[in-house]
C-alpha positions in Angstrom: -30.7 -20.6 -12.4 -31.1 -20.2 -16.2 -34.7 -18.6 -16.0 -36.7 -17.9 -19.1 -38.7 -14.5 -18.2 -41.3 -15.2 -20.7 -41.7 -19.0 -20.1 -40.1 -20.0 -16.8 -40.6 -23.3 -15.4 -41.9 -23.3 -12.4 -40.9 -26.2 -9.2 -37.2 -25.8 -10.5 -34.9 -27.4 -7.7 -32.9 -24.5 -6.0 -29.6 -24.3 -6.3 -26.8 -25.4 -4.3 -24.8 -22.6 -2.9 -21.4 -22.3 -3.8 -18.7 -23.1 -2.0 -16.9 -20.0 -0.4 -19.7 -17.7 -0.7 -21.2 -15.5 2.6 -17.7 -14.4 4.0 -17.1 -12.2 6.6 -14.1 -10.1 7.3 -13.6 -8.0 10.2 -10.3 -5.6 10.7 -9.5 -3.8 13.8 -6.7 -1.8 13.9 -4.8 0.5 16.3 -2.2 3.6 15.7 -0.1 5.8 17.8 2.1 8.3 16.3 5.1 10.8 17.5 7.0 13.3 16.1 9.5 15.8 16.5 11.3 18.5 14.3 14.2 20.2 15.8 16.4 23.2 14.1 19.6 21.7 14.0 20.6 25.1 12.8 19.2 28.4 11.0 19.3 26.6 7.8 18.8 22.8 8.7 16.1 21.4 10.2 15.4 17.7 11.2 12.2 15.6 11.8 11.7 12.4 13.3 8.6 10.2 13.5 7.7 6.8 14.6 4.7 4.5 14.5 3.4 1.6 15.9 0.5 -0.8 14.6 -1.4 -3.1 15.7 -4.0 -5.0 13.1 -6.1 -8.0 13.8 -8.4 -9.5 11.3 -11.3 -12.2 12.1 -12.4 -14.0 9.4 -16.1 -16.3 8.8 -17.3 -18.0 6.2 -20.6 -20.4 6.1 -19.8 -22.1 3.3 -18.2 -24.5 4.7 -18.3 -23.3 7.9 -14.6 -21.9 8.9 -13.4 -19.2 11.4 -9.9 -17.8 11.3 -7.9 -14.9 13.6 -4.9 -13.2 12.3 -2.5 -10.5 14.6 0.4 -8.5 13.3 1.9 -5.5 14.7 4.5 -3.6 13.7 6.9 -0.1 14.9 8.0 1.9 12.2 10.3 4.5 11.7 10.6 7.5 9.1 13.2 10.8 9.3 14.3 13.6 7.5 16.4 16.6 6.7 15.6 20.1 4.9 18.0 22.4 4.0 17.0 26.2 3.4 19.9 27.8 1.7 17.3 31.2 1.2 13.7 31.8 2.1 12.6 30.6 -1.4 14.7 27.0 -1.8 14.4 24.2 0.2 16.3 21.1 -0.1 15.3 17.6 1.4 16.3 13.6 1.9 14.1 11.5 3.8 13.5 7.8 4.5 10.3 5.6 5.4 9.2 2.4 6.6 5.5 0.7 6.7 3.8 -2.4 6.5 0.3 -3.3 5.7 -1.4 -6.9 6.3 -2.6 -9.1 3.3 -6.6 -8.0 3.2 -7.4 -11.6 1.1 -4.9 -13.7 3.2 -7.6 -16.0 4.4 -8.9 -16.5 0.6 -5.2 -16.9 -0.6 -4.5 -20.6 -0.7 -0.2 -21.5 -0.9 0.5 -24.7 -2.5 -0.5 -26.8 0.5 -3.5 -25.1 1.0 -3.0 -23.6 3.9 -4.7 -19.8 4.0 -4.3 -17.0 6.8 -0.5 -17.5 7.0 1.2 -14.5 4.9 3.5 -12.4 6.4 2.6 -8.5 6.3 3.8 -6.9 3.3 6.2 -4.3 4.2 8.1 -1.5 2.7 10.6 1.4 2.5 10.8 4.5 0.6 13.9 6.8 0.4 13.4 10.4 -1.5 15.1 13.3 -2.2 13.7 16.6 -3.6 13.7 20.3 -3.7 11.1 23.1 -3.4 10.6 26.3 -4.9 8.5 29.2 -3.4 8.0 32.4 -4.8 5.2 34.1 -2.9 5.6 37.3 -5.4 4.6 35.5 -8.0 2.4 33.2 -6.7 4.0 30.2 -7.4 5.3 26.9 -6.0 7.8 24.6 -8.0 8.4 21.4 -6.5 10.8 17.9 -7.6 11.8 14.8 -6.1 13.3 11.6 -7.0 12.7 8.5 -5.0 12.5 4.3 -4.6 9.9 2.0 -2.9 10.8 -1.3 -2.1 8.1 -3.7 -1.2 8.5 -6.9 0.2 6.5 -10.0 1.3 4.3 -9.2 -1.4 2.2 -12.2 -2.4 0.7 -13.1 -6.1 -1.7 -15.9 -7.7 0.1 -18.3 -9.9 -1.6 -20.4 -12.7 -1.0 -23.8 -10.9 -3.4 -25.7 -8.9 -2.6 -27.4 -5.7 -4.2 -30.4 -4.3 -7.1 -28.8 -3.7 -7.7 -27.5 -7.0 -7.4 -23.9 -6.6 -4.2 -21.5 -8.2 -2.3 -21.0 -5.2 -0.4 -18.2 -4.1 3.5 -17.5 -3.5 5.6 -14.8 -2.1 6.8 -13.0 -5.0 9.8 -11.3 -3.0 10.5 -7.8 -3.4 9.2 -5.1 -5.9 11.0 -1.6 -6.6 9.5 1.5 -8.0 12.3 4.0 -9.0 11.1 7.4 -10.3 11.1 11.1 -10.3 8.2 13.6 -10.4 7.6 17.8 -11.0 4.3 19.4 -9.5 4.0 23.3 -10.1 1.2 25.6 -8.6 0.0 29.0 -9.7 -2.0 31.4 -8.2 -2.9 34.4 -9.8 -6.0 35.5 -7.9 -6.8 34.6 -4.7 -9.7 32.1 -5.6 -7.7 30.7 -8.7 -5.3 28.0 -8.6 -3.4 26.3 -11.3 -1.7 23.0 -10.8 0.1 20.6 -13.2 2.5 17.6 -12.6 4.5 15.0 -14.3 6.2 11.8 -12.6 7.8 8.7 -14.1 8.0 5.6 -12.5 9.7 2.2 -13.0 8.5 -0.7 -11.4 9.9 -4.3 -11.8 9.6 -7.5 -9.5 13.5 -7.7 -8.3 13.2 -10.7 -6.4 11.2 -14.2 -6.5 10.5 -17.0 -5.6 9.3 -17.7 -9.5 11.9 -17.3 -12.3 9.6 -16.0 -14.8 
């Protein structure tokens, strides 16, 4: 209501509510977790982890009245090797997977109208760094370069479908590409100094839409 505070009009007909509001979302999920590091020798050393998830999301809305259940699940693995040439130096590669379910896929409309279908987005991420520590001095030097492909990843386009809301499409796959330096001082016990740079590049590299 457009309500004048100094002259309102009183007896004005209420509203009607709009359509889509009073949502409820509810998410449950479930993790379990292992890992293992093993000295391969006195200068390698190896890790290995997996995961499982399980999500599921129930979804309510009273205006209109609709009710929706989505289930994914998913077991994911990541590893690594270091490499400790001295006590100070340590050299790393390691590789990750993991998924995460659309929160807003039961508001996300494709171009049939159909919500609560999307796939999980998912991802991997390989990096490779190195690690400085000088406990003399106090300080830790660390640097990395890595890539993060997601895919599955949806987005809103500015076209209505026959319901006349912008639907949603898979975009496909997105990369980030980058490197990044972290440093930390301590020169007194209660002091700490820390400073970091990194440098990403992120560009869709696959979809669905041209543009």
């Amino acid at each position: 209501l457009n309500v004048n505070l100094y002259n309102p009009t009183l007896g004005a007909a209420y509203p009607a509510p709009r359509p889509g509001t009073l949502r409820d979302t509810r998410i449950d999920a479930l993790g379990l977790y292992a890992q293992a590091q093993v000295g391969i020798t006195a200068s390698f050393k190896g890790v290995i982890a997996v995961r499982h998830d399980k999500q599921e999301m129930d979804f309510a809305q009273q205006r209109p009245v609709r009710t929706a259940t989505a289930e994914s699940s998913a077991t994911v693995p990541s590893f690594g090797v270091v490499y400790q040439p001295t006590k100070q130096a340590s050299l790393y590669v390691s590789y990750a997977e993991s998924f995460h379910p659309v929160l807003n896929s039961f508001n996300a409309e494709d171009i049939n109208g159909v919500t609560g279908e999307w796939d999980p987005e998912e991802a991997m991420q390989k990096e490779a760094g190195v690690k400085f520590d000088f406990p003399a001095r106090s300080l830790t030097l660390n640097a990395a370069v890595f890539e993060i492909e997601k895919s599955n990843v949806i987005e809103q386009t500015a076209l209505p479908n026959a319901n006349g809301v912008n639907y949603w499409i898979v975009v496909g796959s997105i990369k980030s590409r980058g490197a990044e330096v972290e440093f930390q001082y301590r020169p007194q016990p209660h002091m700490q100094f820390r400073g970091g740079y990194a440098y990403i590049d992120a560009l869709i590299s696959e979809s669905l839409n041209r543009a």
